[in-house]
LUMRO-502830 format. One record per residue: residue number from 0; x negated, y negated, z of N, C-alpha, C in turn. Coordinates in steps of 0.05 Angstrom, whole numbers. Each point is the difference from the previous one (the first is absolute). Example, Ala and Ser with C-alpha at 12.3 -4.5 7.8 and 13.67 -1.06 7.14 Angstrom:
2
i,n_x,n_y,n_z,ca_x,ca_y,ca_z,c_x,c_y,c_z
0,-264,114,156,18,-24,0,-18,-24,0;
1,7,-21,-14,-16,-24,1,15,-22,14;
This chain:
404
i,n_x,n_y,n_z,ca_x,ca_y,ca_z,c_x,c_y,c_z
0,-304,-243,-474,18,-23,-1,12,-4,28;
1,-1,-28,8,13,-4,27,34,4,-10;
2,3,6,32,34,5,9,7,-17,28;
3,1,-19,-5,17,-13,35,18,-13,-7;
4,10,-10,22,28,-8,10,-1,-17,16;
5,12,-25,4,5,-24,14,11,8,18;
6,-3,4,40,11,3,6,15,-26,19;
7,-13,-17,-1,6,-30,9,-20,-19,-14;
8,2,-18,14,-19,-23,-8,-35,7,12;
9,-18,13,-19,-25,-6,4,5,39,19;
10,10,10,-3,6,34,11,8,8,-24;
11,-14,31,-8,8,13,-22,-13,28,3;
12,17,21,-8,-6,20,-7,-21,13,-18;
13,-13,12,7,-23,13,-7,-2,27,-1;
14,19,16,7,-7,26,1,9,12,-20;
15,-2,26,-11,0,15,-18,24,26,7;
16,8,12,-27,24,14,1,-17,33,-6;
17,12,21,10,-16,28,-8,29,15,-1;
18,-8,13,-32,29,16,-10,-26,30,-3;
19,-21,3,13,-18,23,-18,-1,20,29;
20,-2,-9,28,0,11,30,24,12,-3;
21,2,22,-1,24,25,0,7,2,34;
22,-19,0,18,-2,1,29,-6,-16,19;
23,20,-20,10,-10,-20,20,-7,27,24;
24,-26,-18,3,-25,16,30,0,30,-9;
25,-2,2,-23,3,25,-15,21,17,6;
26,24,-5,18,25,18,10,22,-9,-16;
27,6,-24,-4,27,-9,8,8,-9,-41;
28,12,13,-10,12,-6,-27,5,-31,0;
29,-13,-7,-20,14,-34,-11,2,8,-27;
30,26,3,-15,4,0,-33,1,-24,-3;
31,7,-19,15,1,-33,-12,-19,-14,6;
32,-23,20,8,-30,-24,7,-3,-11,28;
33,-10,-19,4,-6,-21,17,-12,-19,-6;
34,-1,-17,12,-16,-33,-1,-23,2,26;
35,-21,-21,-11,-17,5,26,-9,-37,2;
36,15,-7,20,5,-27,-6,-18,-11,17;
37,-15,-26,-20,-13,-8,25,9,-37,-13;
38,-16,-17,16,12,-39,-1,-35,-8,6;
39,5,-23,-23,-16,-22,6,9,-28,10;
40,-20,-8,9,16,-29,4,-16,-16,-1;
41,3,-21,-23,-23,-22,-1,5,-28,10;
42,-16,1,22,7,-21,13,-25,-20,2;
43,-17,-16,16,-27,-6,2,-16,25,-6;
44,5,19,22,-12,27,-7,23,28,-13;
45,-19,9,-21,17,18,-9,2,30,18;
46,28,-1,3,-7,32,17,23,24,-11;
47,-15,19,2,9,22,-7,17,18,21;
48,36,8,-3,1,16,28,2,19,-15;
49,-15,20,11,-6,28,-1,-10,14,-40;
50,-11,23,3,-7,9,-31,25,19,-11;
51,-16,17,-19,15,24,-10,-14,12,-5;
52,12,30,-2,-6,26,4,-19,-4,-24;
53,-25,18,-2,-26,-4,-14,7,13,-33;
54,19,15,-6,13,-6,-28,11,-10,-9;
55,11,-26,13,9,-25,-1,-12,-23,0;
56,-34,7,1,-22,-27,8,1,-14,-14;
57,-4,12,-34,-4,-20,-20,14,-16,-10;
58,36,8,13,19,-14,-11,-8,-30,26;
59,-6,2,22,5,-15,12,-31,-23,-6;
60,-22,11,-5,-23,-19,-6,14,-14,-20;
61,9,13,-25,16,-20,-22,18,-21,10;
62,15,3,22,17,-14,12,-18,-22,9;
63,-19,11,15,-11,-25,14,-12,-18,-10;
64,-11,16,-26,-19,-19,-19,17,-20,-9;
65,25,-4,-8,16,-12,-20,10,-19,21;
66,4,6,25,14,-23,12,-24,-13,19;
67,-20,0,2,-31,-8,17,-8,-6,-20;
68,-12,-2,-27,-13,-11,-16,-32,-4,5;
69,-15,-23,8,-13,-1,7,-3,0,28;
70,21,5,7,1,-1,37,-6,21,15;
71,-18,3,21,-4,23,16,16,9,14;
72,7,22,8,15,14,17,-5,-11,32;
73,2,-12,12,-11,-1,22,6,24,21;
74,28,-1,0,12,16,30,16,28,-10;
75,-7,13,20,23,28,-11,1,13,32;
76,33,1,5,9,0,23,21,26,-11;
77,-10,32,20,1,14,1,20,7,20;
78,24,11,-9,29,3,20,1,34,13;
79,-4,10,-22,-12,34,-6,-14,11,-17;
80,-16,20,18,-26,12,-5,9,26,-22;
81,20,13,-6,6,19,-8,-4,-8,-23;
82,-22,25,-16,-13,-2,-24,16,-9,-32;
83,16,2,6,19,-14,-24,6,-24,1;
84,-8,-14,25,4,-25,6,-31,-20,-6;
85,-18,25,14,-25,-4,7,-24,3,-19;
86,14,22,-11,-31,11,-16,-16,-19,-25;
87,15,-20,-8,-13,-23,-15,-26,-22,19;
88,0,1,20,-14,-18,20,-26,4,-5;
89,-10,20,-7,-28,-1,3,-19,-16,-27;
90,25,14,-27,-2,-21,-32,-3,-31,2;
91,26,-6,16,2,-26,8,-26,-23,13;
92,-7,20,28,-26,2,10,-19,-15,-26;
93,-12,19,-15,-20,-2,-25,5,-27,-13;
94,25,-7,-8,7,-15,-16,-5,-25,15;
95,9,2,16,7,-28,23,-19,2,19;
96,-28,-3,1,-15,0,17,-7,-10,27;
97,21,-32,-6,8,-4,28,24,-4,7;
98,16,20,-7,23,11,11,-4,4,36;
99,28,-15,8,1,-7,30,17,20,6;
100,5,18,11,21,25,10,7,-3,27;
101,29,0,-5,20,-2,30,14,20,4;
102,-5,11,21,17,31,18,0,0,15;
103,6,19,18,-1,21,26,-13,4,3;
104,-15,-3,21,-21,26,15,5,23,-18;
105,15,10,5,16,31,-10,-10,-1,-25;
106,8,-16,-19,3,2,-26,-35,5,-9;
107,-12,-23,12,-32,-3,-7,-14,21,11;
108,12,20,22,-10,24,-3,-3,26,-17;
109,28,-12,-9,16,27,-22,-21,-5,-28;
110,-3,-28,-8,-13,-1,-17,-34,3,0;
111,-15,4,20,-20,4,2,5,43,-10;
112,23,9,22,-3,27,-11,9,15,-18;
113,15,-23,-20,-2,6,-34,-24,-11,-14;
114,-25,-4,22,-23,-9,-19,0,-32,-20;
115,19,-23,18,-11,-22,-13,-20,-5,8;
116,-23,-21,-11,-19,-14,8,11,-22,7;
117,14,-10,23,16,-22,7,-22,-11,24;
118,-19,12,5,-10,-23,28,-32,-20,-12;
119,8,-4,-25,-18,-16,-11,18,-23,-11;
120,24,-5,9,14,-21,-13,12,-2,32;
121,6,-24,-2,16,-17,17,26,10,12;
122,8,4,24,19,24,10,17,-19,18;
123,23,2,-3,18,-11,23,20,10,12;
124,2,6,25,13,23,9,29,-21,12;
125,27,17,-3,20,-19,8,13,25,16;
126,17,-18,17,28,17,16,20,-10,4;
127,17,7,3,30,-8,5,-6,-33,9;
128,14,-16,-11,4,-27,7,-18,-27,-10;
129,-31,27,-12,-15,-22,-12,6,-20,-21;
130,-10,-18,-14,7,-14,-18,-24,-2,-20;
131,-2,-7,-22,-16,-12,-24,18,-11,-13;
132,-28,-23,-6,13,-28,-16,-22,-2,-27;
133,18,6,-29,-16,-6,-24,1,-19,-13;
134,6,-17,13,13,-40,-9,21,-10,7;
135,24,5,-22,31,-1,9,13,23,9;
136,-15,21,1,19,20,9,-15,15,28;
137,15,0,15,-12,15,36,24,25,1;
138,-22,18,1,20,29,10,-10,11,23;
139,15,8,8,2,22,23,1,24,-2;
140,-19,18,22,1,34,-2,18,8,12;
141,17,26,2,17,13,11,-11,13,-1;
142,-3,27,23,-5,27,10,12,12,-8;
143,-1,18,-17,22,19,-4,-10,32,0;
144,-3,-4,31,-17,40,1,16,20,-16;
145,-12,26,-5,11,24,-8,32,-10,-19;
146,-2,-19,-18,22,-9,-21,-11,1,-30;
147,-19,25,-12,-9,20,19,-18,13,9;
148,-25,-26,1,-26,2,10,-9,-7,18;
149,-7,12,24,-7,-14,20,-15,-36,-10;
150,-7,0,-21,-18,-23,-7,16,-23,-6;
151,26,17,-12,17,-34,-11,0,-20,13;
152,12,-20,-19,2,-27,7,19,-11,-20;
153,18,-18,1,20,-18,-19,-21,-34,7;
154,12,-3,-10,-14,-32,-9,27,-22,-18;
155,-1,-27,22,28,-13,-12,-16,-27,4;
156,7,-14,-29,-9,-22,-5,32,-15,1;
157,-3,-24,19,9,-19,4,12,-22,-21;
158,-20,-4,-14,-6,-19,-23,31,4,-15;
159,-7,26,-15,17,7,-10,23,27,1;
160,5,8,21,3,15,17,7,32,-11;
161,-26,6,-18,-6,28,2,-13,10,11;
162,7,27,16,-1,22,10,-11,24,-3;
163,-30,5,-3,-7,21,-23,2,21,33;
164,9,27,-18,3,14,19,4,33,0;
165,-22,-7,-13,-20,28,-1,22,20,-7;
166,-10,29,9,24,16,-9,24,11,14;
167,12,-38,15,29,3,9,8,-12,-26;
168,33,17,-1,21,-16,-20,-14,12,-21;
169,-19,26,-6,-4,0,-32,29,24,-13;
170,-21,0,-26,26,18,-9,-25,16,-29;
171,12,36,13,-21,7,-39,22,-19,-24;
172,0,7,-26,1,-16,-20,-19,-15,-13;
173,-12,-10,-18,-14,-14,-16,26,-21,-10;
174,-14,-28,2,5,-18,-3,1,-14,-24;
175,-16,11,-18,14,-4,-28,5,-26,-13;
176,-10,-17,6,10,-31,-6,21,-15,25;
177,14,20,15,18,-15,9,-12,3,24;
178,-7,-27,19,-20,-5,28,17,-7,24;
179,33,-10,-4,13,-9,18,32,25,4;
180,1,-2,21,26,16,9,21,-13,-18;
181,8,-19,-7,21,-4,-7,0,1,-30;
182,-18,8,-10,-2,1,-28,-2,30,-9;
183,13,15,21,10,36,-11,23,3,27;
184,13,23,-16,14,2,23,-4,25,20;
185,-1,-14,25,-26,11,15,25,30,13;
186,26,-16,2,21,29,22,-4,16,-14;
187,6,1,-24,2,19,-21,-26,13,-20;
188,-19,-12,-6,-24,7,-7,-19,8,9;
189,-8,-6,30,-18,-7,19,-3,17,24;
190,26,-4,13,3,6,24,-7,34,7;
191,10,11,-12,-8,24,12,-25,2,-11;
192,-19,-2,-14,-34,-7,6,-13,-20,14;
193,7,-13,10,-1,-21,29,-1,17,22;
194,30,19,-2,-4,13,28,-16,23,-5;
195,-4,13,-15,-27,13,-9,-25,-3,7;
196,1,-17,2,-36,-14,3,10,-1,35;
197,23,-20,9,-5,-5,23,-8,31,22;
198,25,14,-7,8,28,20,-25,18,-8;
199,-16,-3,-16,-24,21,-14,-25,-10,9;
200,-5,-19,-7,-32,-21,12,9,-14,35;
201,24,-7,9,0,-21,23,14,14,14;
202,20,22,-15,17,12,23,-6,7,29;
203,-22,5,1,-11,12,29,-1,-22,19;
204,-5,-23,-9,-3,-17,15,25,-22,11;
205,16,13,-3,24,-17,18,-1,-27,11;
206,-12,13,21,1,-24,26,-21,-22,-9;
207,-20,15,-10,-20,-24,-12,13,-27,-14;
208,18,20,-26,15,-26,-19,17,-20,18;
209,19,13,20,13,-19,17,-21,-10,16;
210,-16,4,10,-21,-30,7,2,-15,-18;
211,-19,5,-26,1,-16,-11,27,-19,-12;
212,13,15,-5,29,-19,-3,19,-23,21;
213,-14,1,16,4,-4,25,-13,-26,4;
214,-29,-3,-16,-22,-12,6,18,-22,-30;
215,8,9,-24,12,-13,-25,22,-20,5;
216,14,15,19,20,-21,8,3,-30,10;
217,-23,-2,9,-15,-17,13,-10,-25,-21;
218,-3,16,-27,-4,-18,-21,15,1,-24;
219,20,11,13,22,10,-30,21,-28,-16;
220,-6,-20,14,17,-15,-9,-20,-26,-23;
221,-33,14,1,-28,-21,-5,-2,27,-31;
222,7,21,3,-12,22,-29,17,-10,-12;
223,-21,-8,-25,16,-6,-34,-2,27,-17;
224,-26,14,8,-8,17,-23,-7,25,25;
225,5,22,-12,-15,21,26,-24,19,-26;
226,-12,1,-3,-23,6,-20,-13,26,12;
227,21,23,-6,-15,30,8,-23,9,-28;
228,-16,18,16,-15,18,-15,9,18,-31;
229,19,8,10,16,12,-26,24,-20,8;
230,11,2,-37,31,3,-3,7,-38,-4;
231,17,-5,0,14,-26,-2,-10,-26,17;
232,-9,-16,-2,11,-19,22,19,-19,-2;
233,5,0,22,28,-7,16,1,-31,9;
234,26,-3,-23,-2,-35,9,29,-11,0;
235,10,26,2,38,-18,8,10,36,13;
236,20,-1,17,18,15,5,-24,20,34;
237,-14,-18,1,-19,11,22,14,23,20;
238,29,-17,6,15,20,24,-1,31,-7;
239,4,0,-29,17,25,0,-33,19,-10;
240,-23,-11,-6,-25,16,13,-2,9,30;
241,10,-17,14,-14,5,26,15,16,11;
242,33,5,-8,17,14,6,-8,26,-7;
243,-12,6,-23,-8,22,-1,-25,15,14;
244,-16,-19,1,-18,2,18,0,8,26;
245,27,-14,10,8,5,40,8,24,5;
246,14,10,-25,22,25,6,-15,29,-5;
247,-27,-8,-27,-17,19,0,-26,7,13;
248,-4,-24,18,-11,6,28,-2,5,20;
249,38,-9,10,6,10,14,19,29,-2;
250,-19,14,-24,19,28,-7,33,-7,5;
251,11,-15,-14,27,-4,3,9,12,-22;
252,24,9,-6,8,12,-23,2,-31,-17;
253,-7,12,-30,10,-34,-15,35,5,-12;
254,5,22,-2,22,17,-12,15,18,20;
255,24,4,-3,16,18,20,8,21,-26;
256,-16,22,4,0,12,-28,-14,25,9;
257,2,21,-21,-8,30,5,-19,7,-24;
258,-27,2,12,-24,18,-10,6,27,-1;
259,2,7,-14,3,34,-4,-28,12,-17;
260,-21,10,16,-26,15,-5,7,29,0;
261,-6,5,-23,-2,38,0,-26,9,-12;
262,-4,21,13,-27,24,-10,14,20,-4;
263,0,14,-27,13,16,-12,-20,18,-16;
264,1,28,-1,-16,16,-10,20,16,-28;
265,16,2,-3,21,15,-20,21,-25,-13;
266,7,-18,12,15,-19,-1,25,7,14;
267,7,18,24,24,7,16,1,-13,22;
268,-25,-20,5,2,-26,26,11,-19,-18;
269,-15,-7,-25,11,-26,-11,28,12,-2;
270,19,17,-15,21,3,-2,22,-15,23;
271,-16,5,34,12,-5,19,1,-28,1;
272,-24,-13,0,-2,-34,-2,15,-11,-18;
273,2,17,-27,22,-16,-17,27,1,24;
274,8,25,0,24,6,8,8,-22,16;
275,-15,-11,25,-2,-24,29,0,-24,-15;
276,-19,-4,-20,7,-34,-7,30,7,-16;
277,4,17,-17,29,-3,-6,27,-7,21;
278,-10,13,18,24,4,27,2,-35,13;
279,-32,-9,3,-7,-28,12,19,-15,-15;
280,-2,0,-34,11,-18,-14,32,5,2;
281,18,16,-4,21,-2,-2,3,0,33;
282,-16,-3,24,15,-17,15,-5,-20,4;
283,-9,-21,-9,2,-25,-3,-36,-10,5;
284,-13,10,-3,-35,1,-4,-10,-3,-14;
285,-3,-14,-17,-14,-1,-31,-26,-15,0;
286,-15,-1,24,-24,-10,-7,-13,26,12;
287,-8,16,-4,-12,33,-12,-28,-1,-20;
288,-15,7,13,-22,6,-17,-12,25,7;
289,-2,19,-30,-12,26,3,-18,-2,-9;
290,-24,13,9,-30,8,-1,-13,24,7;
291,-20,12,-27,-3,30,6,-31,-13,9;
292,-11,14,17,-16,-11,12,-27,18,-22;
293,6,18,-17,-15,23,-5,-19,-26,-17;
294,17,-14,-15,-6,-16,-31,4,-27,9;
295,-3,-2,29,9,-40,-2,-31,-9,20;
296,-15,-11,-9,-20,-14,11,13,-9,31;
297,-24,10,24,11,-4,25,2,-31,8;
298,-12,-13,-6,3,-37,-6,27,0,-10;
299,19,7,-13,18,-7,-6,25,7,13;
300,-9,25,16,17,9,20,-1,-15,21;
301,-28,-15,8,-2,-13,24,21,-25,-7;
302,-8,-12,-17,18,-25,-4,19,9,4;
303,19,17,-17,31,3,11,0,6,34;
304,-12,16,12,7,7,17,4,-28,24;
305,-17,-19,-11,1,-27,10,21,-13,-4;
306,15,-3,-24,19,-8,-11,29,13,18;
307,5,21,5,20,6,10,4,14,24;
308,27,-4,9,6,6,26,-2,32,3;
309,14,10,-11,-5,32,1,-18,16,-19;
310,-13,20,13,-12,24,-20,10,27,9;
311,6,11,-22,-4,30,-7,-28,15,-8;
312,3,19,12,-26,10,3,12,32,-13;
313,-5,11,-23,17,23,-9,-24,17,-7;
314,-9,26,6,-25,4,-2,8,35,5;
315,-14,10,-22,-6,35,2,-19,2,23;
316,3,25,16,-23,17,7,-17,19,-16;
317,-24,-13,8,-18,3,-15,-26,18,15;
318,-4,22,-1,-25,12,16,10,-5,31;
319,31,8,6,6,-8,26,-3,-25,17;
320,-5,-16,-19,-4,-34,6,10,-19,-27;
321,4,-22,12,8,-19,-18,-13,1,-28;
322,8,-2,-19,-11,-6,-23,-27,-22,-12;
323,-9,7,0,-34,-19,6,11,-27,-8;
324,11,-12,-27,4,-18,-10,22,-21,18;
325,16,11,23,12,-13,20,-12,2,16;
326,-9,22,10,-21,-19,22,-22,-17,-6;
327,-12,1,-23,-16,-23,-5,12,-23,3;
328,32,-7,-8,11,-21,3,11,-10,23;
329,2,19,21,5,0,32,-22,-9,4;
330,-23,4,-8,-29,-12,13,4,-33,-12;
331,-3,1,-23,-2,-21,-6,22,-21,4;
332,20,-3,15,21,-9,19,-16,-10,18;
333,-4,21,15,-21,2,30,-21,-27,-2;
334,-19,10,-19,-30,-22,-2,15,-22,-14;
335,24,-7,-2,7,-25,-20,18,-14,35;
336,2,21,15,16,-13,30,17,-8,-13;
337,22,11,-15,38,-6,-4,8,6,23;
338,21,-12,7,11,8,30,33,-16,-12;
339,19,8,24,34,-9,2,7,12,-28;
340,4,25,-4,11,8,-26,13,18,14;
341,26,13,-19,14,21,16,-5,21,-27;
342,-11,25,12,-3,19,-22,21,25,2;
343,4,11,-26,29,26,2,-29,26,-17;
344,16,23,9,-25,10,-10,16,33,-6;
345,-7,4,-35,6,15,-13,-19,41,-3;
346,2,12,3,-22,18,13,14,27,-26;
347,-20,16,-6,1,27,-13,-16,16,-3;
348,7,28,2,-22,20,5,10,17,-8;
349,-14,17,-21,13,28,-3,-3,23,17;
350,-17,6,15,-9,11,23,-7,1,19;
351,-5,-23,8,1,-21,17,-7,-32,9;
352,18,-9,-2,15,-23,0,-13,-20,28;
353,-20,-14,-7,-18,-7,29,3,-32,-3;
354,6,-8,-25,-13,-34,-10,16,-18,15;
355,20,5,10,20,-16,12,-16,-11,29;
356,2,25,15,-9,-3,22,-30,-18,-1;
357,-23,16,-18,-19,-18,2,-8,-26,-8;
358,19,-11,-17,9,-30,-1,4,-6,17;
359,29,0,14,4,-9,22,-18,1,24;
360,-24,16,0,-11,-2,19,-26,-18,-4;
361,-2,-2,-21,-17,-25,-14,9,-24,6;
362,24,-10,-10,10,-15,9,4,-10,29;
363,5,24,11,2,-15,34,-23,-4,10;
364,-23,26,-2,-27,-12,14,-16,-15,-12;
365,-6,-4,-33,-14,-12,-13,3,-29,-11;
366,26,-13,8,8,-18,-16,8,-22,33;
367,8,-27,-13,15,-22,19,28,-6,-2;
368,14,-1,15,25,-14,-2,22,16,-23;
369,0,21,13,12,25,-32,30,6,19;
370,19,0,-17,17,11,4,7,29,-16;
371,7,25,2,0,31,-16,29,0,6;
372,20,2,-13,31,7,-2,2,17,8;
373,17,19,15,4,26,10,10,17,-26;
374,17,-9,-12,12,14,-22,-21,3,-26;
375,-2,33,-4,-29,2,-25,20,29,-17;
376,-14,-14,-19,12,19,-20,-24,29,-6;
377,9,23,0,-21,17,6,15,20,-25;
378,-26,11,-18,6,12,-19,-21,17,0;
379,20,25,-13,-16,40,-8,1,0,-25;
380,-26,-16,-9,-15,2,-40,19,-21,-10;
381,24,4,1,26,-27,-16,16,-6,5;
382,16,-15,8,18,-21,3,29,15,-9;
383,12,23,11,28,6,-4,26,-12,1;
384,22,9,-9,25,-18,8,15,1,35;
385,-21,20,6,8,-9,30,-15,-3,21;
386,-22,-20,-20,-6,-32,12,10,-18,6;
387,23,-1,-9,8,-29,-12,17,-18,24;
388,4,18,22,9,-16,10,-27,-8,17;
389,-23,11,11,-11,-5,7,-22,-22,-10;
390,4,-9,-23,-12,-9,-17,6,-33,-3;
391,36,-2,6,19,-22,4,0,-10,25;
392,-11,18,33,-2,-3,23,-28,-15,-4;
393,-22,7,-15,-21,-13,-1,4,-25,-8;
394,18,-8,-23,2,-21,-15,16,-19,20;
395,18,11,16,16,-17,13,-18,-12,17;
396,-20,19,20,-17,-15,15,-19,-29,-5;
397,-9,16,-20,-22,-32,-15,13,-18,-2;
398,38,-4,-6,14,-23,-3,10,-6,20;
399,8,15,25,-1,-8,27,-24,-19,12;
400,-20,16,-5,-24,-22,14,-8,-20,-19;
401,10,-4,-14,-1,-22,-21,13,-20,5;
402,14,8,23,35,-25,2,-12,-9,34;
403,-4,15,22,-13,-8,15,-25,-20,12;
């Protein structure tokens, strides 16, 4: 049974929803699914932007069949190559025999070395600035390197001024019937799987997204619809996307707020992390989030750590080194390139007590733009009553550099 959605006049949704993928790129938890969105547009010629992921094919042939009828597919204009986007192309191929394909260089390479048979059909290679015209509607390619394929490309039709744009602006979630931003509520429902997807799939690429955002502006006052790969599209309240977008590319804190990460082997580190977000809150701090890193998916740590201005870093010694499950998450900081965070850092050892120092030394040589507090709370197996002031000297600091 077909599933689409109107997304303008003669533009509509085609893609398909997956609640059964337990693992986006097999790492990253989605309990609420994803969408794998792709647009037709029937104009003189019918064109297809981009597929879906290949357990998603048959929802999307049903799609096509119901709104093409007797009409051939003509065009299918490829934004990204990444197999969830991609891996329907070669079905399509079969079906649509003279299917006209528009990409990248890049892209039409990628797909030769996932094994399409693409150089027996008609190939058109585009770059930044080109144009195609399918009757009433002429779009334009945008470049959009490493955003986050070297191959991408966005594509903005004029006509009616959507913006399909690959996988900037997506978000995990499954879509569920509801296809537009303003028909859920996105601060509250959404957002922290938005920045999920962004800080986990795009995070690395910073400077890339501010090109490209850079390059948006330029046409930000012509986008009606911005039509990402996953997740919602966007057709009112644009600013406050892009806002999120600027601040999580340009690693800006989005929150003036305290991450508190612990690795705990007995529960006498967590004891301590409770202890600090308690201290945070009754001095006037209440945006606090604790996370045991042992049981919390590292994607989810990354997002917060994006989200806020400060982290705690509270961690046993473990085999005379950090506790594996924090430094995995110090790495994965690192390859995600977070930078301008100020970190406080919580340390314990029953014999010897090393994790402090080798954080911080992670931090200074392995990381960008890090600030390490002088003041650390240092604990022998548990957290006694004469901690406490040292404990409140910690707490005071994080709310000092909080006010600066």
């Amino acid at each position: 049974m077909y599933c689409v959605r109107e997304v303008t006049k003669d533009l509509y949704w085609v893609g398909a929803n997956d609640h059964r993928t337990t693992l986006f790129e097999n790492i990253h938890p989605i309990p609420r699914g994803v969408s794998y969105n792709a647009y037709l547009l029937l104009d003189e010629q019918s064109v297809l932007f981009d597929t879906v992921d290949w357990s998603a094919c048959r929802q999307l042939l049903e799609n096509l069949e119901h709104l093409l009828g007797e009409r051939a597919l003509d065009c299918l204009v490829i934004n990204h190559m990444e197999p969830d986007h991609g891996a329907s192309i070669e079905e399509l191929l079969r079906r649509y025999p003279n299917l006209k394909l528009i990409a990248t260089e890049k892209a039409f390479m990628l797909m030769r070395q996932f094994g399409f048979h693409v150089d027996g059909h008609e190939l058109v290679e585009v770059k930044e600035g080109d144009t195609c015209t399918f009757g009433g509607h002429t779009v334009t390619f945008i470049a959009a390197p490493m955003v986050h394929w070297p191959e991408a490309m966005l594509t903005f039709d004029r006509a009616n001024g959507a913006l399909f744009s690959a996988d900037a602006f997506g978000s995990f979630i499954a879509l569920d019937g509801k296809l537009f931003n303003d028909e859920v509520a996105f601060d509250r429902d959404w957002l922290d799987e938005a920045r999920r997807y962004f800080t986990n799939i795009v995070g690395k690429y910073g400077p890339h997204v501010q090109k490209l955002l850079g390059k948006a502006a330029g046409i930000l006052d012509q986008i009606k619809f911005v039509c990402p790969l996953h997740g919602p599209v966007w057709r009112s309240d644009l600013g406050y996307l892009i806002d999120k977008y600027d601040k999580w590319s340009r690693y800006a804190p989005e929150e003036q707020g305290v991450m508190i990460a612990y690795a705990s082997m007995y529960g006498n580190t967590e004891a301590a992390a409770q202890a600090l977000a308690a201290r945070l809150c009754e001095k006037g701090c209440t945006k606090v989030a604790v996370y045991d890193v042992s049981n919390t998916h590292v994607s989810y740590l990354i997002s917060e750590a994006f989200k806020y201005s400060h982290i705690v870093l509270a961690s046993v010694t473990y085999n005379l080194g950090i506790y594996p499950v924090m430094h995995n998450f110090l790495a994965d900081m690192k390859a995600l390139n977070l930078q301008n965070r100020t970190f406080a850092l919580v340390e314990n050892g029953s014999w010897a007590c090393k994790s402090g120092d080798l954080m911080q030394k992670f931090i200074d040589e392995e990381m960008k733009n890090m600030t390490v507090l002088n003041e650390r709370l240092s604990m022998a197996s548990s957290l006694h009553a004469d901690k406490a002031v040292e404990l409140d000297t910690l707490a005071d600091a994080i709310m000092d550099s909080m006010r600066t």
